[in-house]
C-alpha positions as CSV (number, residue, x, y, z in Angstrom):
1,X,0.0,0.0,0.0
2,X,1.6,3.5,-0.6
3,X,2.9,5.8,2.1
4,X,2.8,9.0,0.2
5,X,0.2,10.7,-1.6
6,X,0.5,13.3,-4.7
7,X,-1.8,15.8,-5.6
8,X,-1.7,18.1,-8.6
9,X,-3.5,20.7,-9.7
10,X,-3.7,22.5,-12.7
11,X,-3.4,25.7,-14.4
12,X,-5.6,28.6,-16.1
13,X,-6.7,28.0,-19.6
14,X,-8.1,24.9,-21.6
15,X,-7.6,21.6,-19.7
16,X,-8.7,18.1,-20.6
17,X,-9.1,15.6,-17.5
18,X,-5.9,13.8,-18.3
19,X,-3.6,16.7,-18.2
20,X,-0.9,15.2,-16.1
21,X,-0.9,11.5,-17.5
22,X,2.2,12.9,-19.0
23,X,3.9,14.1,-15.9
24,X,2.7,11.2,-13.4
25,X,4.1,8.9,-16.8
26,X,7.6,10.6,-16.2
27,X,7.4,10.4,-12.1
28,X,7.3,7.1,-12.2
29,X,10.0,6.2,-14.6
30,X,12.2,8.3,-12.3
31,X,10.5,6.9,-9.5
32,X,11.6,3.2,-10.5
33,X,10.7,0.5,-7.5
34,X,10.0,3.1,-4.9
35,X,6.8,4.2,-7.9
36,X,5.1,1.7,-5.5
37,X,4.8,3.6,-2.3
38,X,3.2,6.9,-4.3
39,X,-0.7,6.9,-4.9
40,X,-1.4,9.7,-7.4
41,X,-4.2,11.7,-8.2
42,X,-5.0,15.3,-10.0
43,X,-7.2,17.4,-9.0
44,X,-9.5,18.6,-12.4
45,X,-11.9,22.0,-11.7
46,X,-11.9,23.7,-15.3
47,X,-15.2,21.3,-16.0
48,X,-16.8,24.2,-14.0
49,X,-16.0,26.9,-16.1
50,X,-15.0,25.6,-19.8
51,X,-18.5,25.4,-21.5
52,X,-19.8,28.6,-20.1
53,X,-16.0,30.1,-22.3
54,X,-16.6,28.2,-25.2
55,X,-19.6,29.3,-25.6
56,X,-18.2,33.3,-25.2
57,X,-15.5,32.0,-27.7
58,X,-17.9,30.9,-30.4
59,X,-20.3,33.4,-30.2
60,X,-17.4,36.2,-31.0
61,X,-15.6,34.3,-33.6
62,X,-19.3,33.7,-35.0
63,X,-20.0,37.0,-35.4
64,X,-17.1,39.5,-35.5
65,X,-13.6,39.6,-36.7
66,X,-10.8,39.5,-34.0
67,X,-7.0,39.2,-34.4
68,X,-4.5,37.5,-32.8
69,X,-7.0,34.0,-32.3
70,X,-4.7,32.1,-30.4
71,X,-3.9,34.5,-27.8
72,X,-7.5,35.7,-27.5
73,X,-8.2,32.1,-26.7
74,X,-5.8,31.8,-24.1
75,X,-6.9,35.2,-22.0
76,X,-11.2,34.5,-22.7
77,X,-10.6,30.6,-21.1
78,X,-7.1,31.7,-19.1
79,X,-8.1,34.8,-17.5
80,X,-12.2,33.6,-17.8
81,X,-10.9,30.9,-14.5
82,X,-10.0,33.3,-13.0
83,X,-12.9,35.7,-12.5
84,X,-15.1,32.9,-12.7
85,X,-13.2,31.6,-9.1
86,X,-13.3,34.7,-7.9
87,X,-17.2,35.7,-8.8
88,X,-19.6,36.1,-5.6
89,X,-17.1,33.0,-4.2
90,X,-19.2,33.8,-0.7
91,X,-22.4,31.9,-2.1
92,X,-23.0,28.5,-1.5
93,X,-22.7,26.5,-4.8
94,X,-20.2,29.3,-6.1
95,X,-17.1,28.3,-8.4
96,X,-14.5,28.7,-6.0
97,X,-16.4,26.2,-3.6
98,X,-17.0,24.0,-6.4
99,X,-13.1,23.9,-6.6
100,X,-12.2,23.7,-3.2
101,X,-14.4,20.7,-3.3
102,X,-12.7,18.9,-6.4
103,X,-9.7,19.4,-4.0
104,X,-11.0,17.7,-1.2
105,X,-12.4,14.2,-2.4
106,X,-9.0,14.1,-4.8
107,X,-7.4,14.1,-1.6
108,X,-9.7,11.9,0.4
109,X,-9.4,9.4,-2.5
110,X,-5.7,9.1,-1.8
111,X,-6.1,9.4,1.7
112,X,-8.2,5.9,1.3
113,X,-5.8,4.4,-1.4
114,X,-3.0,4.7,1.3
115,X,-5.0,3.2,3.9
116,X,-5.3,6.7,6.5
117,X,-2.9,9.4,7.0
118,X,0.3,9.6,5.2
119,X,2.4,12.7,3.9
120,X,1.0,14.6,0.9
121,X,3.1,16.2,-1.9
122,X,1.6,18.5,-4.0
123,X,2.5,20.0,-7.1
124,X,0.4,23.0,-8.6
125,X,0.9,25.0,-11.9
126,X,-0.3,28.8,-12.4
127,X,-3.6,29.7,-11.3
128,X,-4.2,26.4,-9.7
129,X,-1.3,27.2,-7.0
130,X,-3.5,30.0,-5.8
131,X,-6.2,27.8,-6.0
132,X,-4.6,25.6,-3.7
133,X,-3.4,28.3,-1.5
134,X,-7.1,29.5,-0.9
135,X,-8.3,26.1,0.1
136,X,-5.1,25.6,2.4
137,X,-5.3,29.0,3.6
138,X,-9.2,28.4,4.6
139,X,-9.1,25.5,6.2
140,X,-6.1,26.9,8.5
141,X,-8.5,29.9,9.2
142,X,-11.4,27.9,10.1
143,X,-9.2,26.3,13.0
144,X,-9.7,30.2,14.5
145,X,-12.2,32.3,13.1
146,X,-15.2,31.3,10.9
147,X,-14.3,32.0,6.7
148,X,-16.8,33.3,4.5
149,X,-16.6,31.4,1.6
150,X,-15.7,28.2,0.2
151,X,-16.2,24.6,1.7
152,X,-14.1,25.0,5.1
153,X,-17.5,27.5,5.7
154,X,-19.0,24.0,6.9
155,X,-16.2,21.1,6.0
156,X,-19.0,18.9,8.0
157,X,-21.6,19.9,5.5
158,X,-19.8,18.7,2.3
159,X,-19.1,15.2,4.4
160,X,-21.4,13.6,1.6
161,X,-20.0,14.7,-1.4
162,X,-16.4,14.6,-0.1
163,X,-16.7,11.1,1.4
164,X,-20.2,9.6,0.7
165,X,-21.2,9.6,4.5
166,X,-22.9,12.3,7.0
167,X,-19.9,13.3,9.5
168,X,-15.7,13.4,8.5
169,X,-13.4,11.9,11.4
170,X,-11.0,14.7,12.9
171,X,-8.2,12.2,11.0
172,X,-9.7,13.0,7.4
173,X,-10.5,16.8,8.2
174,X,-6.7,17.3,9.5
175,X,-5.6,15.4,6.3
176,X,-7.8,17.2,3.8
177,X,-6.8,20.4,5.8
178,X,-2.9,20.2,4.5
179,X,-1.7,18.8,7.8
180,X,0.8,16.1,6.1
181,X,2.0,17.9,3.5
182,X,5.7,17.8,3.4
183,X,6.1,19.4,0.4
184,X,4.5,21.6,-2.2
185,X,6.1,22.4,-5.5
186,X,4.6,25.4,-7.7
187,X,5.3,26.0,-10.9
188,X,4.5,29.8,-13.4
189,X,2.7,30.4,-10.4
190,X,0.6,33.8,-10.8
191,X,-0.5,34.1,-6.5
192,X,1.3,37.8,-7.0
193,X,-1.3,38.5,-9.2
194,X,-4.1,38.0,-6.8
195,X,-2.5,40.0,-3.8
196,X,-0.9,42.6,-5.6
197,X,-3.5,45.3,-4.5
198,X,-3.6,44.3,-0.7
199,X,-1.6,46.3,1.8
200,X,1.6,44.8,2.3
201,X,1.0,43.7,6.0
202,X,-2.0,41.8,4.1
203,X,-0.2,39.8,1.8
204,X,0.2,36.5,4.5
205,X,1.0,33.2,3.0
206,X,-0.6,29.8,4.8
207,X,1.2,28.7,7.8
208,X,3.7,26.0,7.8
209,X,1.7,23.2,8.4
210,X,3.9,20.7,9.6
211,X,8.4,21.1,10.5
212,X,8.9,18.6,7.5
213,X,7.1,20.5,5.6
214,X,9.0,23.0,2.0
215,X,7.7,24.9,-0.2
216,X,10.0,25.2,-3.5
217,X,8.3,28.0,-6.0
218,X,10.2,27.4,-10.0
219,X,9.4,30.2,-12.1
220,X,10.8,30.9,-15.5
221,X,11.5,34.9,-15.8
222,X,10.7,34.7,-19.6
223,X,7.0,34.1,-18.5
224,X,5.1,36.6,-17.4
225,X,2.9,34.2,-16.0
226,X,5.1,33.2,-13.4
227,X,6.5,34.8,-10.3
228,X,9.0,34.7,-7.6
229,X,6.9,34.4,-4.1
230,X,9.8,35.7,-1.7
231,X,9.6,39.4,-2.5
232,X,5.9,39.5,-1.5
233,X,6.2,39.5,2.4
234,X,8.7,38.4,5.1
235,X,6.2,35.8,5.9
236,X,6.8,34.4,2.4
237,X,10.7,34.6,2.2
238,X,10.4,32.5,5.4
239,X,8.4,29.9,3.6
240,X,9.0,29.4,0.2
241,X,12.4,29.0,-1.7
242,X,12.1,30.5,-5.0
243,X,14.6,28.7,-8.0
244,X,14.6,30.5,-11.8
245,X,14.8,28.0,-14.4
246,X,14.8,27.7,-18.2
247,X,11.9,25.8,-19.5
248,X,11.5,27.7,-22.3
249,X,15.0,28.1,-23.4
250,X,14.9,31.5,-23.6
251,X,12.4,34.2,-25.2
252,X,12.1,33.3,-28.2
253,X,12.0,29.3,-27.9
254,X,8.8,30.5,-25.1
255,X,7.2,32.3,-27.4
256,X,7.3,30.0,-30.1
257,X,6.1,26.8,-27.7
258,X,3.4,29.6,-26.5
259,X,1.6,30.1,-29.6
260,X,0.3,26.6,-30.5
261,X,-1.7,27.1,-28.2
262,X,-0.2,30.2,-26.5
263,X,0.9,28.9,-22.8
264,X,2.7,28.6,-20.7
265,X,2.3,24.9,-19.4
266,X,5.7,23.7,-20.4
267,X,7.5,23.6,-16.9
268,X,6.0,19.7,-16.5
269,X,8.5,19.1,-18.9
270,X,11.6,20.3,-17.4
271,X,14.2,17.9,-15.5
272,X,14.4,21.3,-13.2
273,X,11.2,20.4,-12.3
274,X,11.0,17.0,-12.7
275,X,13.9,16.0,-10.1
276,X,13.5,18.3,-7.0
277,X,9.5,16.7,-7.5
278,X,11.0,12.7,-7.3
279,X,13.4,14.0,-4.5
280,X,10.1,15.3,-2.5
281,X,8.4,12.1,-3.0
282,X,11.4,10.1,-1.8
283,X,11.7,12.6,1.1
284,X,8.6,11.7,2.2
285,X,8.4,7.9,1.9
286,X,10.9,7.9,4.3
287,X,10.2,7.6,7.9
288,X,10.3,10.1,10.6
């Protein structure tokens, strides 16, 4: 039975349900025997929000003439996430608690795969690492004050459609909480983006949730897409180590690779991603 469980989560833009078949493929071959103590599992939310964009996207190329297709594509369904997360996110049944619940029964579904709580490992790409941040950053907040939107409202209320029974064990709602996570990899991750216009004594990343735990943020400074998380607060310099890579090869090899369609979901790719990840999930096979 495995001993560690990985989570991913994906980016903004157009996403089919097996977007990282590829990845998990190349995780394993790295992996070799020890592929056998990882239980893997992605977490998919753009089924929430990709019909409602197509339909935006036909009805404009229908009817009026608009340069630059690709591009356009990628900010409608891209940027289209984003707001569509962030829209009235207090109601119940909004997006962003859709998502947040995606999150949870990925994680319960490896939580039973492994048998009951092991470390988690996560590895998030662009707008899903803020995705993940809010559900991480809720469900510390609920431990002290109530939160106003998402599932960790009521974690106890979505017991059904997280788990198929009426009540979560204290075990399950540490677990899907973040508790185990021993390490959390992001990659073109845009969380600047979404905190930009607080006040600086505002901008707070989640608490440390465990002293195994290590946060290692790859960004590539060719995309503007993804940031470096240490300038934003002390409290992030503290957590997160920030590494610049080259998974584009440079500006012009990026924006070739961007326009077909224009992305920038190539960091899966990279050995400089790649290898720290297999390292993580080594890390925290072994025991304490």
């Amino acid at each position: 039975m495995a001993s560690v469980a990985f989570a991913t989560v994906h980016g903004m833009g157009e996403t089919l349900p097996g977007y990282a078949d590829g990845l998990w493929a190349a995780v394993q071959d790295r992996l070799g025997v020890d592929k056998a103590n990882v239980a893997f599992g992605s977490v998919y939310y753009q089924q929430l929000l990709q019909d409602n964009e197509a339909q935006v996207w036909d009805r404009v190329s229908a009817s009026a003439t608009v340069r630059y297709g690709d591009l356009r594509r990628f900010v409608l369904f891209g940027f289209g996430d984003a707001a569509g997360l962030e829209t009235r996110k207090e109601d119940d049944g909004s997006m962003y608690e859709l998502a947040q619940l995606d999150i949870a029964r990925t994680l319960m579904g490896l939580r039973e795969r492994c048998g009951g709580t092991v470390p988690l490992v996560l590895l998030t790409h662009s707008l899903g690492c803020q995705v993940m941040s809010s559900y991480i950053y809720d469900a510390q907040k609920a431990l002290r004050t109530p939160v106003v939107a998402g599932i960790w409202k009521d974690i106890q209320r979505h017991a059904w459609s997280i788990a198929g029974r009426s009540l979560l064990t204290p075990e399950e709602i540490a677990f899907l909480r973040g508790d185990t996570c021993t390490g959390w990899i992001t990659t073109g991750c845009n969380i600047p983006i979404f905190v930009a216009a607080h006040q600086n004594m505002r901008i707070i990343p989640i608490a440390r949730p465990n002293e195994r735990f290590d946060w290692l943020n790859i960004y590539d400074p060719d995309d503007i897409l993804g940031w470096p998380l240490q300038p934003l607060s002390d409290g992030y310099r503290d957590l997160v180590q920030d590494r610049a890579i080259n998974a584009g090869r440079g500006p012009v090899q990026w924006l070739v690779k961007s326009w077909n369609p224009w992305s920038h979901n190539i960091y899966w790719d990279s050995p400089e991603v790649l290898t720290p990840l297999t390292d993580m999930l080594r890390r925290a096979a072994m025991p304490v």
